[in-house]
C-alpha positions in Angstrom: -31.2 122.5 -62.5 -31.8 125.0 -65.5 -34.0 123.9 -67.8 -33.9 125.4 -70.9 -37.6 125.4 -73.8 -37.6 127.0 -77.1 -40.4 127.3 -79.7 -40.2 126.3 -82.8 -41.7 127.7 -86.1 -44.6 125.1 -85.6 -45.4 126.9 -82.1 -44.2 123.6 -80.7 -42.4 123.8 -77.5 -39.8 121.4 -76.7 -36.9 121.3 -73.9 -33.3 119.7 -73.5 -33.3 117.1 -71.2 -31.6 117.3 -67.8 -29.7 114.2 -68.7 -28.5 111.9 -71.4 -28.2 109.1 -69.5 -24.4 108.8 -71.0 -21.0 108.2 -68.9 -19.2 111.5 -69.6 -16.7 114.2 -68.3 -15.8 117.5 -69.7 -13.1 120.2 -68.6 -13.4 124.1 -69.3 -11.0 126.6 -68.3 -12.7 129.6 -67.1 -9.2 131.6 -67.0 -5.6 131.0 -65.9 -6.5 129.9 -62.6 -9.8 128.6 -62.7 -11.5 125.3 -64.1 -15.3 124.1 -64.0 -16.1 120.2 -64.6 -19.0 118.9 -65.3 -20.1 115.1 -65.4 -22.7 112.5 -66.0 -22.3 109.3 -64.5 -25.3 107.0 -64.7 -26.7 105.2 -61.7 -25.9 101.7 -63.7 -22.5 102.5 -64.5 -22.4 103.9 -60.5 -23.6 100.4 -60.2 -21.4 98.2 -62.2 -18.3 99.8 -60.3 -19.5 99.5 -56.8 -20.2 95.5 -57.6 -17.0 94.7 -59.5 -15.2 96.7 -57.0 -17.0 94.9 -54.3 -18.0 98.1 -52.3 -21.1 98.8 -50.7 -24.0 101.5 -52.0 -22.6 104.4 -49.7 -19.2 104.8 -51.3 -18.9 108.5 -52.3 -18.1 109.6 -55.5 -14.7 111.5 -55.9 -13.3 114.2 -58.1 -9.7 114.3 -58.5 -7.3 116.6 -60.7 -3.7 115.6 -61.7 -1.0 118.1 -63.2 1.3 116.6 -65.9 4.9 116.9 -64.5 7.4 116.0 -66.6 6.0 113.0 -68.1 3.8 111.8 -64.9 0.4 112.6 -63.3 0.7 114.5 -60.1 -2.7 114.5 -58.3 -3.1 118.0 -56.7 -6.6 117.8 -55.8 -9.2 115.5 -54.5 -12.6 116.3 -53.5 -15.2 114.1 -52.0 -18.5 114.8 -54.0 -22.2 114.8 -52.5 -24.8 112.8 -53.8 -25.8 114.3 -57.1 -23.1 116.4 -58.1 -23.0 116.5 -61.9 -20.4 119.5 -61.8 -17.5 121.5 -59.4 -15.4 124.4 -59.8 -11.2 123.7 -59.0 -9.3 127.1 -58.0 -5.8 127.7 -57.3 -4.8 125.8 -61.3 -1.2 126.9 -62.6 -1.6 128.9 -65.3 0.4 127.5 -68.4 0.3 123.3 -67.2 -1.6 120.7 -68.1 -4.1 119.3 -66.1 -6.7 116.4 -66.3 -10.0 115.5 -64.6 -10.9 111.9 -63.0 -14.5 111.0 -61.2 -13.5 107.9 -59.5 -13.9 105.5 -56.3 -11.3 104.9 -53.1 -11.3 100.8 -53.2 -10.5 99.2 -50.4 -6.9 98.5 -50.9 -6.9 103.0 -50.9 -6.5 102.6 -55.0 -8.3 105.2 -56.9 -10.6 103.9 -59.5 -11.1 106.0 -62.6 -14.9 106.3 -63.6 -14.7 109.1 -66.0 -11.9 110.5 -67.1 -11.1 114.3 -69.2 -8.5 114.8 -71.8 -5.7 116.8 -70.7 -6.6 120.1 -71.3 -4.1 123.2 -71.5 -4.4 126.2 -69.0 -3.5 129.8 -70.4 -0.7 131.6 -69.4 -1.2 134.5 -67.1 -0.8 137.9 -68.6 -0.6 139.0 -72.3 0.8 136.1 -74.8 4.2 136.9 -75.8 5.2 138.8 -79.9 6.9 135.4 -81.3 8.0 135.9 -84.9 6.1 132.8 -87.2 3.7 131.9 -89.7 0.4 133.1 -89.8 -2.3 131.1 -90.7 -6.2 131.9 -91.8 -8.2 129.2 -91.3 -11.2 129.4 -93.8 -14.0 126.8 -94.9 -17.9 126.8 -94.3 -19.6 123.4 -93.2 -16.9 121.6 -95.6 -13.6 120.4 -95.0 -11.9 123.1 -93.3 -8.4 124.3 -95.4 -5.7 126.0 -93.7 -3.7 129.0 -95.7 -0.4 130.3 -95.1 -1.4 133.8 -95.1 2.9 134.8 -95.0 3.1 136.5 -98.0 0.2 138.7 -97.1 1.0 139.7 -94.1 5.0 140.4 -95.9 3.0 142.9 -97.9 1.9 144.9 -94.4 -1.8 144.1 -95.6 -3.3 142.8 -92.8 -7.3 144.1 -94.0 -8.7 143.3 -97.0 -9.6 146.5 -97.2 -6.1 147.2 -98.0 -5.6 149.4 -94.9 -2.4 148.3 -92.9 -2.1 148.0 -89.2 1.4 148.9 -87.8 2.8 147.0 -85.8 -0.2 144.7 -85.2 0.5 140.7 -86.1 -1.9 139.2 -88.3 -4.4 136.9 -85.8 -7.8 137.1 -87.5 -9.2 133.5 -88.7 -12.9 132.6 -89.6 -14.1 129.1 -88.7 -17.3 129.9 -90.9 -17.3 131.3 -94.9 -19.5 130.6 -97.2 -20.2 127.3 -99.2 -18.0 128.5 -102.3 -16.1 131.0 -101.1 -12.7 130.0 -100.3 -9.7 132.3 -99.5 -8.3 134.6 -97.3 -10.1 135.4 -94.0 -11.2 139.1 -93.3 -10.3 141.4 -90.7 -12.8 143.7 -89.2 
């Protein structure tokens, strides 16, 4: 496990804690065909399952992904997990579907029971995204509310700088998630 200490201006040195000791999964997608998972499942909620479940201390842990096809979950993967495991690569992801992330239990009866489960997260597609004529949109705002700006008629003019310099044939894709505290408007290209 990395651990991970900074100092602060007091010359105090403090560290983030291996665990939160909250139930929670989380999905990121590395690239088109690759997504890491990564999980913390206390021993007590470990615990509640395995009782209500009636199933003894030794039941493994499982990790299983499902693709969304056509309105259903398809499981494509299941892997059994060692003792411990708090995170797992998946290769071999379609780039371009939606996939999901389950830690779960095989009951008795061979039913899967969901632990933890991700939000359906969108791969990529593979290769370059695609010209598609549409409305470009800065989005601009510092720790306020953030406010969206159709930035149409700017991009119209061929400006797509502030510094008035055009790009040919370039579409307009710049945004800024951070400005200033009152300065509101378009976002800058650089």
């Amino acid at each position: 496990m990395i651990s991970i200490h900074c100092e602060g201006e007091d010359g105090m040195v403090t560290s983030l804690p291996e665990r939160y000791g909250e139930d929670y999964i989380g999905v990121l997608v590395r690239d088109p065909y690759h997504i890491f998972i990564y999980w913390e499942l206390t021993e007590n909620m470990r615990k509640r399952v395995l009782h209500n479940w009636g199933l003894g201390e030794d039941t493994p842990c499982r990790l299983r992904i499902e693709r969304e096809d056509g309105g259903r979950w398809e499981t494509v993967y299941v892997a059994e997990l060692p003792p411990g495991a708090e995170s797992w690569y998946v290769n071999g992801v379609t780039p371009g579907e939606v996939y999901r992330a389950q830690i779960g239990l095989n009951a008795s009866e061979g039913q899967f029971v969901v632990i933890l489960a991700s939000a359906a997260i969108h791969l990529p597609p593979a290769g370059p995204a695609k010209r598609l004529p549409g409305r470009a949109l800065a989005i601009s705002g510092g720790i306020r509310p953030v406010a969206l700006e159709d930035m149409a008629e700017q991009q119209a003019d061929g400006q797509d700088r502030e510094d008035g310099h055009e790009q040919e044939g370039a579409p307009f894709s710049s945004f800024s998630l951070y400005r200033g505290d009152n300065e509101r408007g378009q976002s800058s290209v650089r």
